[in-house]
LOMI-93292 format. One record per residue (C-alpha): residue number from 1; z, y, x. Coordinates in steps of 0.25 Angstrom, whole numbers, padded with zeros to 4 digits. Example, Ala and Ser with C-alpha at 12.3 -4.5 7.8 and 13.67 -1.06 7.14 Angstrom:
// residues 2
+-----+-------+-------+-------+
! seq !    zz !    yy !    xx !
+-----+-------+-------+-------+
!   1 !  0031 ! -0018 !  0049 !
!   2 !  0029 ! -0004 !  0055 !
+-----+-------+-------+-------+
//
This chain:
// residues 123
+-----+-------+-------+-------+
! seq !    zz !    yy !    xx !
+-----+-------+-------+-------+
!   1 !  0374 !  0423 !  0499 !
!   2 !  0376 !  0413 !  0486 !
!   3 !  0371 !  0416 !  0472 !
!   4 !  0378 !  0408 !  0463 !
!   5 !  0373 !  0408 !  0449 !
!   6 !  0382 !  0400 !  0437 !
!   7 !  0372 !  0391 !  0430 !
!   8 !  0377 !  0379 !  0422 !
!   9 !  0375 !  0364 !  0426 !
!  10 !  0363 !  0360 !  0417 !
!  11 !  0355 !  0369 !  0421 !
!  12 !  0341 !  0364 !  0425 !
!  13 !  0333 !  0369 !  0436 !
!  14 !  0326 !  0380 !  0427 !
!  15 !  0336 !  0386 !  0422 !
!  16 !  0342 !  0387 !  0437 !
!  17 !  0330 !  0394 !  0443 !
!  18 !  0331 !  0403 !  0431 !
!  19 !  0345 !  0407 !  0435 !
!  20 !  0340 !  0407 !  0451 !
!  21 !  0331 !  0418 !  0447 !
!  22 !  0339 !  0426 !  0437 !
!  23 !  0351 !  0425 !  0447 !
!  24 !  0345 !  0425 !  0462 !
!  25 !  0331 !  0430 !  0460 !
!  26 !  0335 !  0440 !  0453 !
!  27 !  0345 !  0447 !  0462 !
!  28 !  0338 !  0442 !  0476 !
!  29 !  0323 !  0441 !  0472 !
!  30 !  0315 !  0429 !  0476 !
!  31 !  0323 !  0424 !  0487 !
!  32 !  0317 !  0417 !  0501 !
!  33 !  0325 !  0407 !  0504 !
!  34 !  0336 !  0399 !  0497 !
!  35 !  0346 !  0394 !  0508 !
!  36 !  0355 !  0381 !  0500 !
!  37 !  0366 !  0373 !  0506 !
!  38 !  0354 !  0363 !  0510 !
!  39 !  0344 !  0370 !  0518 !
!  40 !  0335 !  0383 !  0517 !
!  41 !  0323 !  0383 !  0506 !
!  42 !  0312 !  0394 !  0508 !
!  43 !  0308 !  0400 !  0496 !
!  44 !  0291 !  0402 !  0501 !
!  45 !  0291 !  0417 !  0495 !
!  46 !  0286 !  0430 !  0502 !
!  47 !  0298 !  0438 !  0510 !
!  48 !  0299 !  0450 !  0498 !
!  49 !  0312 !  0455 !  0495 !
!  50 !  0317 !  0460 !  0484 !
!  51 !  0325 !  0473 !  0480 !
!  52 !  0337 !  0464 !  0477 !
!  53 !  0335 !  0457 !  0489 !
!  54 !  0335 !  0469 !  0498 !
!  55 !  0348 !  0476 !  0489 !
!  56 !  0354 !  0462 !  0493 !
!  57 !  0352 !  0463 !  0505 !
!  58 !  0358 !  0478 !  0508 !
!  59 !  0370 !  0474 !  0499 !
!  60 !  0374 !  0464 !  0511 !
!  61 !  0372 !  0472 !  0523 !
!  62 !  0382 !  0482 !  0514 !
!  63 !  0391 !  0471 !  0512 !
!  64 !  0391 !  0468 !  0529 !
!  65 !  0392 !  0480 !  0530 !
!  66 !  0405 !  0482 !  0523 !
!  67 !  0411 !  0468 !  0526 !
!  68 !  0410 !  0474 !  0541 !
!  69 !  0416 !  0486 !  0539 !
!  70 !  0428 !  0480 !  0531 !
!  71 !  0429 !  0469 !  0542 !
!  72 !  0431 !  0482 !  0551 !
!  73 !  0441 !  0489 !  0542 !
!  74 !  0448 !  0476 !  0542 !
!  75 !  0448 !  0474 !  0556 !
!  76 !  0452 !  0489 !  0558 !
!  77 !  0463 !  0489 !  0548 !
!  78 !  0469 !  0475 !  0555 !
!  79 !  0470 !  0483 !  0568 !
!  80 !  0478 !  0492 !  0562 !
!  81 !  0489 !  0485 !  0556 !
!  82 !  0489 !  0475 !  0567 !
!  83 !  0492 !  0485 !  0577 !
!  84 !  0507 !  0488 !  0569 !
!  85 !  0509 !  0473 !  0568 !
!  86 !  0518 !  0468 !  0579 !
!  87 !  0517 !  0453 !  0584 !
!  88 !  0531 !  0445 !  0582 !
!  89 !  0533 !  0433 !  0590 !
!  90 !  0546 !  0425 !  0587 !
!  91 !  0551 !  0415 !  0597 !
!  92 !  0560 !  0404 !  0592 !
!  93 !  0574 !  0406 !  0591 !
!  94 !  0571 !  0422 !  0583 !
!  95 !  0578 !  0425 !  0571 !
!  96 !  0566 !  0431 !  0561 !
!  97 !  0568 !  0437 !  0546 !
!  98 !  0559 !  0431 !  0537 !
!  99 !  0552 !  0440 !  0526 !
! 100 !  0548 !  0434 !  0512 !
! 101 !  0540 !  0440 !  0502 !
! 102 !  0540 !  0436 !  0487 !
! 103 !  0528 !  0430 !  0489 !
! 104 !  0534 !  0419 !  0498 !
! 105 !  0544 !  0414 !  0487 !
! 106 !  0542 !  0403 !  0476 !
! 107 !  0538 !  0411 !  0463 !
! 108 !  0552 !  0415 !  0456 !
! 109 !  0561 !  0414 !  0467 !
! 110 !  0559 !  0426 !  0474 !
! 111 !  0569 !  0438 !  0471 !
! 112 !  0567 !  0453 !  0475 !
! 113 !  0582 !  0452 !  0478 !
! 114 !  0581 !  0440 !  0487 !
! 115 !  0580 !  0445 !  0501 !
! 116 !  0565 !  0447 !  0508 !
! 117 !  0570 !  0442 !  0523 !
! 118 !  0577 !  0429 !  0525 !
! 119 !  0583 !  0426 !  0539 !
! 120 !  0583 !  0425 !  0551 !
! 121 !  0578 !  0413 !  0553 !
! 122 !  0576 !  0406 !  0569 !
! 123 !  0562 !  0404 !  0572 !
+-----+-------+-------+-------+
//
């Protein structure tokens, strides 16, 4: 997890710790460690946790929890339509139809009376 807080560029180190404990401290309580892109600095305080913390904590079980169960849903819902999709292999020489959407032309160029297939074309 990231906490990003906007602060401006000329501001001292005061004024930064001051936002570090109006920002961070304040959601997450006195935090244990700080991992940076560097290395890991302990922070020597006792192993208390804070209600925050704890609430924090319980939100992301939650959020695996659902991320899970969508990834199942998904997975289950794929199943589903793949099982009415049929394979098509072409071998060279086939004639196939081409189908366009509107999306496929150049903006203004496309016409709802222009036809949608075009063909056939040898592959």
């Amino acid at each position: 997890m990231a906490h990003f807080i906007a602060c401006k560029k000329t501001a001292d180190a005061s004024n930064k710790a001051k936002l570090f404990f109006r920002e961070v401290v304040h959601l997450y309580g006195v935090l244990t460690s700080i991992t940076s892109d560097r290395d890991l600095v302990k922070l020597p305080r006792g192993q208390k946790t804070s209600v925050a913390a704890g609430n924090l904590a319980e939100v992301v079980f939650v959020r695996d929890e659902v991320k899970q169960k969508l990834e199942q849903t998904n997975a289950k819902y794929k199943a589903a339509t793949n099982k009415h999709r049929q394979v098509k292999v072409f071998q060279e020489g086939n004639s196939v139809m081409v189908f366009l959407r509107k999306e496929r032309f150049p903006v203004g160029t496309y016409s709802k009376l222009k036809p949608k297939k075009y063909g056939p074309y040898k592959v």
